[in-house]
N, CA, C and O atoms as a Maestro MAE file, in Angstrom:
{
 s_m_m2io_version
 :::
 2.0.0
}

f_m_ct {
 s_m_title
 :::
 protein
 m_atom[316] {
  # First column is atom index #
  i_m_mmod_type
  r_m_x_coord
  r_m_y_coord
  r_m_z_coord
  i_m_residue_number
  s_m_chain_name
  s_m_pdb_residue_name
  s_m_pdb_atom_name
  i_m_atomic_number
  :::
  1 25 104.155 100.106 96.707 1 A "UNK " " N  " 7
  2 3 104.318 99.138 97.784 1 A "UNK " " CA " 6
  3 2 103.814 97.780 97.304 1 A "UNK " " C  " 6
  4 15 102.836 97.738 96.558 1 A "UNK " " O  " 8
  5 25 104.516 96.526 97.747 2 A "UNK " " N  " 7
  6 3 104.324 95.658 96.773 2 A "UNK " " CA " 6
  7 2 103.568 94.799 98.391 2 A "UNK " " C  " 6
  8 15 103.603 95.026 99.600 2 A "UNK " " O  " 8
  9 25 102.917 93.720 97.446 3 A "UNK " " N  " 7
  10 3 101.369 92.798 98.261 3 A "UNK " " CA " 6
  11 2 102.067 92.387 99.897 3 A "UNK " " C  " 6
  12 15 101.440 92.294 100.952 3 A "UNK " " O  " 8
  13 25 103.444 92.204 99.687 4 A "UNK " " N  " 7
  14 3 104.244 91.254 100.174 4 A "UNK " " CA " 6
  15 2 104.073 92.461 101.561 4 A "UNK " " C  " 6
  16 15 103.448 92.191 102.586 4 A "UNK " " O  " 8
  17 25 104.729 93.713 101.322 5 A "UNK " " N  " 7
  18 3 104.893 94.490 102.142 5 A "UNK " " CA " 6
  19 2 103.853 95.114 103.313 5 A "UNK " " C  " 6
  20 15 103.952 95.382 104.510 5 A "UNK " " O  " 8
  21 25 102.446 95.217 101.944 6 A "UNK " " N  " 7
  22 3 101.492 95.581 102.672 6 A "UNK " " CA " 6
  23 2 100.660 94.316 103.785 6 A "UNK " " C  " 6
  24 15 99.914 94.652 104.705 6 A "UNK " " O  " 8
  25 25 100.893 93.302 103.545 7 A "UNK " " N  " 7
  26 3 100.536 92.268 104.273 7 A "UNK " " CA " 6
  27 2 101.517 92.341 105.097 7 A "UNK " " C  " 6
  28 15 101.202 91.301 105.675 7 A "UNK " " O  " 8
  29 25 102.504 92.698 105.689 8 A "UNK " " N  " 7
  30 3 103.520 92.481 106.457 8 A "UNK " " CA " 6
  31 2 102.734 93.803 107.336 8 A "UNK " " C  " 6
  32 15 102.168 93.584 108.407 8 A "UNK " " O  " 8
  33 25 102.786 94.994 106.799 9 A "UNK " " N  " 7
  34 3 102.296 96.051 107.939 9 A "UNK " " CA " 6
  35 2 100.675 95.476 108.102 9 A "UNK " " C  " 6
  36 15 100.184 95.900 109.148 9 A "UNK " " O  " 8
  37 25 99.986 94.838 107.518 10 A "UNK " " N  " 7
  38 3 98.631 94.647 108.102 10 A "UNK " " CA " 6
  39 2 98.767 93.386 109.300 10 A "UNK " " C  " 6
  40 15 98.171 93.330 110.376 10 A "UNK " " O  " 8
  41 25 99.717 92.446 108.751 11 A "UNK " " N  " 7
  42 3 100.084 91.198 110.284 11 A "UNK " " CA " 6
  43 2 100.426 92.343 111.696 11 A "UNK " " C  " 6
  44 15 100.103 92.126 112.864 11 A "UNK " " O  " 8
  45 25 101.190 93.621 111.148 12 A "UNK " " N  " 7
  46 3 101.789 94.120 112.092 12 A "UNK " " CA " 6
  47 2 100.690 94.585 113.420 12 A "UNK " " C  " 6
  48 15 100.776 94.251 114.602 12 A "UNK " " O  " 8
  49 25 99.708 95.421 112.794 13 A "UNK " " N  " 7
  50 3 98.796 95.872 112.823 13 A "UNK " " CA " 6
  51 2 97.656 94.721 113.596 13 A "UNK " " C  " 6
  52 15 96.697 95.222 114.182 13 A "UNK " " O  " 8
  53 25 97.749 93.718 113.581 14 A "UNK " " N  " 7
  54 3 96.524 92.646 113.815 14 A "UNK " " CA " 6
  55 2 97.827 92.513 115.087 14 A "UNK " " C  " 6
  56 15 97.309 92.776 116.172 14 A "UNK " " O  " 8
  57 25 99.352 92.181 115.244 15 A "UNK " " N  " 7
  58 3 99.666 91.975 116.585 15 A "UNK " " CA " 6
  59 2 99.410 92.705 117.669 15 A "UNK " " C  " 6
  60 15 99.081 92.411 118.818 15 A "UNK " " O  " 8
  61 25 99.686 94.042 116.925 16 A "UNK " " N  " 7
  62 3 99.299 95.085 117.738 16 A "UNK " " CA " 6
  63 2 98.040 95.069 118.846 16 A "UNK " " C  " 6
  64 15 98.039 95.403 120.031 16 A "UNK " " O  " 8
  65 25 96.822 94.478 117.875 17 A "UNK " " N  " 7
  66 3 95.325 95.017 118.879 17 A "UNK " " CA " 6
  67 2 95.175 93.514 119.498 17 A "UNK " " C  " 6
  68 15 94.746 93.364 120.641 17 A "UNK " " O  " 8
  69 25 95.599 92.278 118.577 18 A "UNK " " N  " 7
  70 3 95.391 91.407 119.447 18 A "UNK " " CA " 6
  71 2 96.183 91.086 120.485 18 A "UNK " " C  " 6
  72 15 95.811 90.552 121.530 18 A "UNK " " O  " 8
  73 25 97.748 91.551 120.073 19 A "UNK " " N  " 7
  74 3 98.564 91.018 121.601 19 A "UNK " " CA " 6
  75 2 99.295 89.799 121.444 19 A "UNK " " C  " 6
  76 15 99.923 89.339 122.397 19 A "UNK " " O  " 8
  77 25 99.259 88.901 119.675 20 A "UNK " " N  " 7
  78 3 99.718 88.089 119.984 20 A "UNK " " CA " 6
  79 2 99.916 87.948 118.073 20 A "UNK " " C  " 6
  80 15 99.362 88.626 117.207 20 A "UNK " " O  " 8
  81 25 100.836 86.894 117.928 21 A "UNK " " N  " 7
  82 3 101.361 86.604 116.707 21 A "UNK " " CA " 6
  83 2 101.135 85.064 116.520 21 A "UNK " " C  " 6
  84 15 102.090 84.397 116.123 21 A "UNK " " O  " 8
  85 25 99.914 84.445 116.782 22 A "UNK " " N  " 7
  86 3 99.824 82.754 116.504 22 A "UNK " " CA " 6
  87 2 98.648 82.774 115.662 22 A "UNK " " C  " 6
  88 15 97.502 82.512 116.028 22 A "UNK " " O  " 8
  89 25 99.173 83.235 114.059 23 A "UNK " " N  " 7
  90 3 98.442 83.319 113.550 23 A "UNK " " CA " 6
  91 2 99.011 83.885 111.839 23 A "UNK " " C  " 6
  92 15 99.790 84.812 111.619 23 A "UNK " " O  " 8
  93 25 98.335 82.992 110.819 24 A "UNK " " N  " 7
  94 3 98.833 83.006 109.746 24 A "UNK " " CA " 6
  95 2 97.996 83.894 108.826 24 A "UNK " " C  " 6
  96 15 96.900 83.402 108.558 24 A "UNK " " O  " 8
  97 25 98.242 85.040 108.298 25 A "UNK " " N  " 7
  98 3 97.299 85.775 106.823 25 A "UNK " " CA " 6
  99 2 97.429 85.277 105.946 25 A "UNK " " C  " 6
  100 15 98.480 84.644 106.045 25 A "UNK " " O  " 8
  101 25 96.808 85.063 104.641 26 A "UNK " " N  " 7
  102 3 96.432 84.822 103.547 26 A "UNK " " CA " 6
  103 2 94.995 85.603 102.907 26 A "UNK " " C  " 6
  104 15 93.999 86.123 103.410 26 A "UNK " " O  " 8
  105 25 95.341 85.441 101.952 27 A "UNK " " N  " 7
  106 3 94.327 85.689 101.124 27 A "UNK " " CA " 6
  107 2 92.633 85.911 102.084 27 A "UNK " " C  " 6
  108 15 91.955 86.851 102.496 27 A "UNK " " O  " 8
  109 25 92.581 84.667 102.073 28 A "UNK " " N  " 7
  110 3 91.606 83.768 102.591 28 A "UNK " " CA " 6
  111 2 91.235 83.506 103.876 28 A "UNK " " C  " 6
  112 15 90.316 82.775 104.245 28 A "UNK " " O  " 8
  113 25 92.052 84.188 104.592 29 A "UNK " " N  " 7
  114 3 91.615 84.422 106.189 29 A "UNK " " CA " 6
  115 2 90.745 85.059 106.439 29 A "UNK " " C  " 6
  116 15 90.811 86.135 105.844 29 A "UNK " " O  " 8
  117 25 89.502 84.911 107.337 30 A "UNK " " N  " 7
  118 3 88.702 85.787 107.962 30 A "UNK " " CA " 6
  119 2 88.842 85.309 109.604 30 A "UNK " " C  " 6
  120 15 89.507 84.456 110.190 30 A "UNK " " O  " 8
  121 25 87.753 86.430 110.045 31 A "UNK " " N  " 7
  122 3 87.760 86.099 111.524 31 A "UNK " " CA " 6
  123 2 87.315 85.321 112.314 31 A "UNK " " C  " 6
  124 15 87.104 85.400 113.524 31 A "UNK " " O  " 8
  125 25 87.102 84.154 111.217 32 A "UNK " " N  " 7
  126 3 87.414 82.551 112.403 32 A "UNK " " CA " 6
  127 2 88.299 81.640 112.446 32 A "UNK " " C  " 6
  128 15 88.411 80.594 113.085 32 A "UNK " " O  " 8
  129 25 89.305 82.504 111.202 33 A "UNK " " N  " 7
  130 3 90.548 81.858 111.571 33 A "UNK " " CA " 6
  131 2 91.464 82.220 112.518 33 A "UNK " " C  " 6
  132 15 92.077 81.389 113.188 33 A "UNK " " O  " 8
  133 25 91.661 83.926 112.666 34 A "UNK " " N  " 7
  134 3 92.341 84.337 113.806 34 A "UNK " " CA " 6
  135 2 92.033 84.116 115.273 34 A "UNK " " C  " 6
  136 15 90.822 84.335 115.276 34 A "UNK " " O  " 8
  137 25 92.378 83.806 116.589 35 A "UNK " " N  " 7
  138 3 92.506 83.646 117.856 35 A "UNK " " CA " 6
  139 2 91.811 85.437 118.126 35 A "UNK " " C  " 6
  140 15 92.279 86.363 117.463 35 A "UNK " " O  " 8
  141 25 90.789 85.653 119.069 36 A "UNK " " N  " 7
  142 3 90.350 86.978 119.582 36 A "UNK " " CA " 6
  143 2 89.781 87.843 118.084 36 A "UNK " " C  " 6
  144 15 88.587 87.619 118.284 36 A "UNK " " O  " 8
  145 25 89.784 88.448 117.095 37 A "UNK " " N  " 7
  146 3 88.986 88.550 115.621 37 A "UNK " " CA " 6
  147 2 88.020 88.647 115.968 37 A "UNK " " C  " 6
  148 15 87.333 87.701 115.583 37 A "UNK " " O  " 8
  149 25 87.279 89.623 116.796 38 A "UNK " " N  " 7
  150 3 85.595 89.501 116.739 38 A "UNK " " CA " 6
  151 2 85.269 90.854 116.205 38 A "UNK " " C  " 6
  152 15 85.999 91.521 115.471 38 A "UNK " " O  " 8
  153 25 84.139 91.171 116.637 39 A "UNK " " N  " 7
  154 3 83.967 92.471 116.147 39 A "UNK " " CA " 6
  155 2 84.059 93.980 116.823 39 A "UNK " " C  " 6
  156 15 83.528 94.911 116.217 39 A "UNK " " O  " 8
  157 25 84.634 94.182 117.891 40 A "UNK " " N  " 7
  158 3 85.053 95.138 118.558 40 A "UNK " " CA " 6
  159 2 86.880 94.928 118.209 40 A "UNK " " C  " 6
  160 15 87.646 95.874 118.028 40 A "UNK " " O  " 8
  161 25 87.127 94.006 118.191 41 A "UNK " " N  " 7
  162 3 88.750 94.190 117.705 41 A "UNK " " CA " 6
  163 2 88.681 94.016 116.347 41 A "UNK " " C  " 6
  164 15 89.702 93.504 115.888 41 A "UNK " " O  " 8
  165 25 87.618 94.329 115.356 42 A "UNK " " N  " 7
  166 3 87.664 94.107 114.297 42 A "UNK " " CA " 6
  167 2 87.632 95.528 113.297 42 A "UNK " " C  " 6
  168 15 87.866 95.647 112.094 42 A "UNK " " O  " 8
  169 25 87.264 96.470 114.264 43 A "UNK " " N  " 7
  170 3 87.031 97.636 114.343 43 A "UNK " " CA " 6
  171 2 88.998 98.515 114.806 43 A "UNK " " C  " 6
  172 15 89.860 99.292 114.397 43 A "UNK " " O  " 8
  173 25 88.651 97.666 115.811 44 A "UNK " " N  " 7
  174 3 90.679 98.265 116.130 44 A "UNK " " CA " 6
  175 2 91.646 98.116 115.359 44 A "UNK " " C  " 6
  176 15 92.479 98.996 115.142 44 A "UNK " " O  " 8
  177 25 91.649 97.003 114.863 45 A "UNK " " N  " 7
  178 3 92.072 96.765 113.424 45 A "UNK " " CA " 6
  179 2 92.161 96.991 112.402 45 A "UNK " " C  " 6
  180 15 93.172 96.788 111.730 45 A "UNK " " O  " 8
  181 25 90.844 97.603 111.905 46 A "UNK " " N  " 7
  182 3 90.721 98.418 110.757 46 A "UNK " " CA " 6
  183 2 91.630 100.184 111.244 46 A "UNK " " C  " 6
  184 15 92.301 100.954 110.558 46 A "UNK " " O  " 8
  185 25 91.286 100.217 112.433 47 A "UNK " " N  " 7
  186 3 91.659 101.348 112.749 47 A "UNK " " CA " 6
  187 2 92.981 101.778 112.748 47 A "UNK " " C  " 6
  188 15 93.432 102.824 112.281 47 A "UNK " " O  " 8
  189 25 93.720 100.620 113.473 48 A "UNK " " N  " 7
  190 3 95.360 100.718 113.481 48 A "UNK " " CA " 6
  191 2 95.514 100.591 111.659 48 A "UNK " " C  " 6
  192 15 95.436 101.635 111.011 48 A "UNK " " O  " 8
  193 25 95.615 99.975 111.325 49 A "UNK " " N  " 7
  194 3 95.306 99.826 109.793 49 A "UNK " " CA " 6
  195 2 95.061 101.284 109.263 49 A "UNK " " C  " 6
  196 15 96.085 101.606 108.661 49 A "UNK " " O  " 8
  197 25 94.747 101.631 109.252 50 A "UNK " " N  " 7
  198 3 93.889 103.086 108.274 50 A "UNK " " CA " 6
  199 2 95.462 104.116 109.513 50 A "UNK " " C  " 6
  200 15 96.084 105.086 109.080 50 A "UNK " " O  " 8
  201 25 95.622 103.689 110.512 51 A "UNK " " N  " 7
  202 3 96.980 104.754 110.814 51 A "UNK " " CA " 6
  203 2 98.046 104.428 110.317 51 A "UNK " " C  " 6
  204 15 98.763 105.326 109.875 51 A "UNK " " O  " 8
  205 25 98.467 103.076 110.237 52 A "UNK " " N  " 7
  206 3 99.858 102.609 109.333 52 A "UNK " " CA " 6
  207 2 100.114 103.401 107.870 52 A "UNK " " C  " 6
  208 15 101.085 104.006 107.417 52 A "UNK " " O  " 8
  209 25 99.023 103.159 107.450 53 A "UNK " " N  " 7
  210 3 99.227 103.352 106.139 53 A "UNK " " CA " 6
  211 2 98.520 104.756 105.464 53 A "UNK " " C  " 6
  212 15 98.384 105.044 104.275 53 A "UNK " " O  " 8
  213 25 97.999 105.758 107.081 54 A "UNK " " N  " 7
  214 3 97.477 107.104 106.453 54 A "UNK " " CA " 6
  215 2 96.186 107.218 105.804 54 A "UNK " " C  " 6
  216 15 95.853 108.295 105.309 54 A "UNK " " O  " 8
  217 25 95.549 106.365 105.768 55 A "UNK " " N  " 7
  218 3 94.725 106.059 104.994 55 A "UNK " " CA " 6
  219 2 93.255 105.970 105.484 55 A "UNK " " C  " 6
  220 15 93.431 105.775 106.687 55 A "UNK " " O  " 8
  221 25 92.004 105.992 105.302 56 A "UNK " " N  " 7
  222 3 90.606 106.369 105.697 56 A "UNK " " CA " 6
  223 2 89.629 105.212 104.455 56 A "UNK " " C  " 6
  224 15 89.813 105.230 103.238 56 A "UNK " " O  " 8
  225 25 88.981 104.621 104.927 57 A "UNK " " N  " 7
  226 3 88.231 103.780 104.373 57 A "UNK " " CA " 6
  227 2 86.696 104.245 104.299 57 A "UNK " " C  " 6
  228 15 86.020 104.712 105.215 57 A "UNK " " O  " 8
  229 25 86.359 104.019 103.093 58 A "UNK " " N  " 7
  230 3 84.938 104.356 103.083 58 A "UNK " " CA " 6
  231 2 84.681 102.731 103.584 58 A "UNK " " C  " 6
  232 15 85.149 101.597 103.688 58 A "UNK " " O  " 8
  233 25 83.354 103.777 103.830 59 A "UNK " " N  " 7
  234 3 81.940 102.451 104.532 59 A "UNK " " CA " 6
  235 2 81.867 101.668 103.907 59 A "UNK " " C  " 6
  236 15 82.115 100.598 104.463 59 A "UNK " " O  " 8
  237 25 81.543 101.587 102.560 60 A "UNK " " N  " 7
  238 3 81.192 100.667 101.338 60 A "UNK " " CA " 6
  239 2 82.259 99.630 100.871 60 A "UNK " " C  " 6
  240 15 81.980 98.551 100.348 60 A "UNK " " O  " 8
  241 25 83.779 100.187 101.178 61 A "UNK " " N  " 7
  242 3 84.499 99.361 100.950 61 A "UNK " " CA " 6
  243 2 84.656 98.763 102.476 61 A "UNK " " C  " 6
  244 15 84.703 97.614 102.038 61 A "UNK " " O  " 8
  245 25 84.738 98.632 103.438 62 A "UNK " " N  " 7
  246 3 84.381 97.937 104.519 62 A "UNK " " CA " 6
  247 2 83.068 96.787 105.211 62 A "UNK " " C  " 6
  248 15 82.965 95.951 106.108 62 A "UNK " " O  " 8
  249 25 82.240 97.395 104.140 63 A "UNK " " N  " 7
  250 3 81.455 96.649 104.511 63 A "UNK " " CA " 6
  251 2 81.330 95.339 103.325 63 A "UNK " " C  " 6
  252 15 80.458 94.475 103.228 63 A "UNK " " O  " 8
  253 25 82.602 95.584 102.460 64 A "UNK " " N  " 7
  254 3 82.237 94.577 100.999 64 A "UNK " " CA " 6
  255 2 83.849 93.751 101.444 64 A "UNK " " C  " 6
  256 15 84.461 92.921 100.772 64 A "UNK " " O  " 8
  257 25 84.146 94.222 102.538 65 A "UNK " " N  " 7
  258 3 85.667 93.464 102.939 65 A "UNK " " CA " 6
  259 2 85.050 91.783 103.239 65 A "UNK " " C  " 6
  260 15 83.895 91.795 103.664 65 A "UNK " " O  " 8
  261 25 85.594 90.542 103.093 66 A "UNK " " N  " 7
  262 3 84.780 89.472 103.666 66 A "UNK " " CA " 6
  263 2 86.027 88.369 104.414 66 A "UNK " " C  " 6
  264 15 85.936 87.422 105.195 66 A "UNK " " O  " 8
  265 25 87.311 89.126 103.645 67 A "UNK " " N  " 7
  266 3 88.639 88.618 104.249 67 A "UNK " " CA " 6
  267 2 89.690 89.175 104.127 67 A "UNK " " C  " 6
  268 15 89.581 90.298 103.633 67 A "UNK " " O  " 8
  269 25 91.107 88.733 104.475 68 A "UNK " " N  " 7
  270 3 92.507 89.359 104.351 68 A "UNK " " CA " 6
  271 2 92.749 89.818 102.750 68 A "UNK " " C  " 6
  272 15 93.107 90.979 102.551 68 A "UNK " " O  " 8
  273 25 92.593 89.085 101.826 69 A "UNK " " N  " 7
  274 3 92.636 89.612 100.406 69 A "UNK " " CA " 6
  275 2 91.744 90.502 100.012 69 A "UNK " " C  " 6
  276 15 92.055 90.951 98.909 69 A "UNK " " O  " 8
  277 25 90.525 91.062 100.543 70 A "UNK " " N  " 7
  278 3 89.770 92.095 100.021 70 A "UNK " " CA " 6
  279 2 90.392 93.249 100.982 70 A "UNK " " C  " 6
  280 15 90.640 94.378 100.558 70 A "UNK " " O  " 8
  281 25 90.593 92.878 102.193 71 A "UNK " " N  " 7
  282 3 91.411 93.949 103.062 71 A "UNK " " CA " 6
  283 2 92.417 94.603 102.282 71 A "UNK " " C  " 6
  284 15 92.480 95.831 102.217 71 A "UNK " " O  " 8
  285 25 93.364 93.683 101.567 72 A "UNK " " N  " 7
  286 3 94.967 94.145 100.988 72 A "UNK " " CA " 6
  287 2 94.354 94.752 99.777 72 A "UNK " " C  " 6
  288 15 94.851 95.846 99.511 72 A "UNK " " O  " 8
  289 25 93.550 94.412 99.081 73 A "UNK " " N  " 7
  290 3 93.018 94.816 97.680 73 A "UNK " " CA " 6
  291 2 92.456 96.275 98.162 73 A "UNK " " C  " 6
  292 15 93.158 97.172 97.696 73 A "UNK " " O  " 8
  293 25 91.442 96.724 98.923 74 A "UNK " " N  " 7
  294 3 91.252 97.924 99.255 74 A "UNK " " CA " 6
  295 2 92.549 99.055 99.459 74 A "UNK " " C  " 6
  296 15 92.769 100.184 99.019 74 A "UNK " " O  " 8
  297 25 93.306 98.066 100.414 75 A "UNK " " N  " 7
  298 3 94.501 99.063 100.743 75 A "UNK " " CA " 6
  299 2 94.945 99.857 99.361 75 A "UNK " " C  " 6
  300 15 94.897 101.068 99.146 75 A "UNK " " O  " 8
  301 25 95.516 98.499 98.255 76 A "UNK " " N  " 7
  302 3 96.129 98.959 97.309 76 A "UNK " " CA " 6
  303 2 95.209 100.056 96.221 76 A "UNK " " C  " 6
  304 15 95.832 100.847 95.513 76 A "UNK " " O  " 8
  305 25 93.832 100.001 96.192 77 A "UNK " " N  " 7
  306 3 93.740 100.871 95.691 77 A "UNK " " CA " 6
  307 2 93.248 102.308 96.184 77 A "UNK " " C  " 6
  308 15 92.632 103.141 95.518 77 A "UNK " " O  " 8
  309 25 93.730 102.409 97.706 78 A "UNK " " N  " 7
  310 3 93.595 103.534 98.171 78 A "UNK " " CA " 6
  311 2 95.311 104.154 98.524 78 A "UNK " " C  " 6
  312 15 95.778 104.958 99.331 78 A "UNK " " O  " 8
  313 25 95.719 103.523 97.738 79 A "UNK " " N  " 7
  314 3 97.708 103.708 98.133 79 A "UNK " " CA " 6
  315 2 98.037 104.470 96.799 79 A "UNK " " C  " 6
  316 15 99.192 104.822 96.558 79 A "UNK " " O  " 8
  :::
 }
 m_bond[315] {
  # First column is bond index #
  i_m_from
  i_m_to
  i_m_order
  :::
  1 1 2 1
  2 2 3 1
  3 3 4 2
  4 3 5 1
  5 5 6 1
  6 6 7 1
  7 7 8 2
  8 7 9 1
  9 9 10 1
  10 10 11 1
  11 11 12 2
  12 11 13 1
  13 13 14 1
  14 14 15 1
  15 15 16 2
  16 15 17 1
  17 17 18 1
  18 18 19 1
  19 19 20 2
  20 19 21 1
  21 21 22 1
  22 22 23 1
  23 23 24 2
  24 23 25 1
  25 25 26 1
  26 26 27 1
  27 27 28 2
  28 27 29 1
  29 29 30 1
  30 30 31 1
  31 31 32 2
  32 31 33 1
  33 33 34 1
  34 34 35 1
  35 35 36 2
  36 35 37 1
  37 37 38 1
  38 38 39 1
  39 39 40 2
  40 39 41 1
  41 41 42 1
  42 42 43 1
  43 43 44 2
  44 43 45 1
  45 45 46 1
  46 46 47 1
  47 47 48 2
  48 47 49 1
  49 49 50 1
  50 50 51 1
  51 51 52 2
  52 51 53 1
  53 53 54 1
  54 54 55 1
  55 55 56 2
  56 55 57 1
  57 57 58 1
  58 58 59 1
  59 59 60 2
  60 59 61 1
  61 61 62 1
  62 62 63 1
  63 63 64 2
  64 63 65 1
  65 65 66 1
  66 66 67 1
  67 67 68 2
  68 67 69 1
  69 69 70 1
  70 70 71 1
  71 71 72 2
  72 71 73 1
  73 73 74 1
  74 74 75 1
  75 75 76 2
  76 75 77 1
  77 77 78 1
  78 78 79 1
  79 79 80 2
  80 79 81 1
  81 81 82 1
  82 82 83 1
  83 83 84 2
  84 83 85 1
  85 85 86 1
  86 86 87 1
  87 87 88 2
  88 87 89 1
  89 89 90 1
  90 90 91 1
  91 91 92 2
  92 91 93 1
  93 93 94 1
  94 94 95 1
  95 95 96 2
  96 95 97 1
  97 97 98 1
  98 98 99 1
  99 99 100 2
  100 99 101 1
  101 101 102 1
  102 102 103 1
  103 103 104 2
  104 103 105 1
  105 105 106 1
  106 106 107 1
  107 107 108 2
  108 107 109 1
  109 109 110 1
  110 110 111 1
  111 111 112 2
  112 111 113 1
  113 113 114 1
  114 114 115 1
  115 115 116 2
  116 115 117 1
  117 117 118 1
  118 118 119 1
  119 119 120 2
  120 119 121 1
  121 121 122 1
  122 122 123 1
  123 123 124 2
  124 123 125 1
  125 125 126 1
  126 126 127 1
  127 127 128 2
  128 127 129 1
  129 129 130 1
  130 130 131 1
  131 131 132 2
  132 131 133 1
  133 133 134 1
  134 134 135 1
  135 135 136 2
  136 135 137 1
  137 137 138 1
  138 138 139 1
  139 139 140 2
  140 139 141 1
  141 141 142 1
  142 142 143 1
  143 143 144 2
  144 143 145 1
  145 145 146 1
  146 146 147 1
  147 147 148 2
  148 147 149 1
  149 149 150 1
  150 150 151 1
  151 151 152 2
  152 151 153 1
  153 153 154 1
  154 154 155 1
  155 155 156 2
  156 155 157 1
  157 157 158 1
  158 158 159 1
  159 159 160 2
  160 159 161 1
  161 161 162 1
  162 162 163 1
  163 163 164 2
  164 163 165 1
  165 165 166 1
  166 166 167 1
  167 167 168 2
  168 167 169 1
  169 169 170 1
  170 170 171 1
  171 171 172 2
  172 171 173 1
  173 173 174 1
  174 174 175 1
  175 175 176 2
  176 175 177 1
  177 177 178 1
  178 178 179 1
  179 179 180 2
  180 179 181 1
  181 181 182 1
  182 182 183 1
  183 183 184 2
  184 183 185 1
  185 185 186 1
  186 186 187 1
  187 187 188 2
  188 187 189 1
  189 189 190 1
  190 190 191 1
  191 191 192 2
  192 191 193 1
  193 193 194 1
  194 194 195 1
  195 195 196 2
  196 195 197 1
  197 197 198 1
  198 198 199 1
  199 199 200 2
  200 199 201 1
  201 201 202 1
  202 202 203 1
  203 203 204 2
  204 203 205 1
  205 205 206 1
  206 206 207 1
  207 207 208 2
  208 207 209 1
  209 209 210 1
  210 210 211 1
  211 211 212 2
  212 211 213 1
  213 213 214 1
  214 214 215 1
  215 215 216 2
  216 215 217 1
  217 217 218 1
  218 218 219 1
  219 219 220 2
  220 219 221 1
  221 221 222 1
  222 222 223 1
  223 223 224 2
  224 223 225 1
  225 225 226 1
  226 226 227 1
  227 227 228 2
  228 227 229 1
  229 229 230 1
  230 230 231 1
  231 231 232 2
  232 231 233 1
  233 233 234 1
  234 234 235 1
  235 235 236 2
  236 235 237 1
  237 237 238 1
  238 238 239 1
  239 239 240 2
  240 239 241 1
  241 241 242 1
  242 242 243 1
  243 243 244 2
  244 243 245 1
  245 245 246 1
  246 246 247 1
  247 247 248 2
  248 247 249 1
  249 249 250 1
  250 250 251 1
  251 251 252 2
  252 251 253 1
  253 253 254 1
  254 254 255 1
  255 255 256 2
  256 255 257 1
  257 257 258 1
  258 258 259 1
  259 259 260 2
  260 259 261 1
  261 261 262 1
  262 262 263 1
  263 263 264 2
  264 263 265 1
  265 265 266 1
  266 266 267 1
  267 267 268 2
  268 267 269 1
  269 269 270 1
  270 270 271 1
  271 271 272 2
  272 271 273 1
  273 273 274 1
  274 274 275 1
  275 275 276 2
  276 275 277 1
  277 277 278 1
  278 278 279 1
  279 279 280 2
  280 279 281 1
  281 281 282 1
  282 282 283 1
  283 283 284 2
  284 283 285 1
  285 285 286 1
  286 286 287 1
  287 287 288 2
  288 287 289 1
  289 289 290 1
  290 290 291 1
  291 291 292 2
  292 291 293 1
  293 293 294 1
  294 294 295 1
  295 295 296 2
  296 295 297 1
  297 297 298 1
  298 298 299 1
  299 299 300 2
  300 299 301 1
  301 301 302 1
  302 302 303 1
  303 303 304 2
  304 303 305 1
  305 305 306 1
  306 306 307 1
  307 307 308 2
  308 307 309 1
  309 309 310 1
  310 310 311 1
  311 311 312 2
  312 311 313 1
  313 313 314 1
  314 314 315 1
  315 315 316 2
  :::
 }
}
């Protein structure tokens, strides 16, 4: 699955819990760039996330996440 794709199901995933699409990913996004991004939907997120893609995150790599590019970088090496 190529970067392009998996960032497309993780935007998907962030419309989902927030409810809304006014809002750009990159690399370099964290949660004061997104609208609603706090930490109870930050948690839903990871969650819808880890169902898209089947997938279960350790603690350690969650807690070393600091934006959208360490998010996609985890994905890929749990894919």
């Amino acid at each position: 699955m190529s970067k392009e794709e998996i960032l497309s199901k993780v935007k998907e995933a962030f419309i989902s819990v927030l409810e809304h699409d006014n809002f750009q990913l990159a690399d370099e996004t964290t949660a004061d760039d997104v609208d609603g991004w706090e930490s109870v939907t930050h948690m839903m997120i990871i969650s819808e996330v880890e169902k898209s893609f089947g997938i279960k995150f350790k603690l350690m790599d969650l807690m070393n996440m600091n934006n959208v590019g360490d998010l996609i970088r985890t994905i890929e090496s749990e894919l």
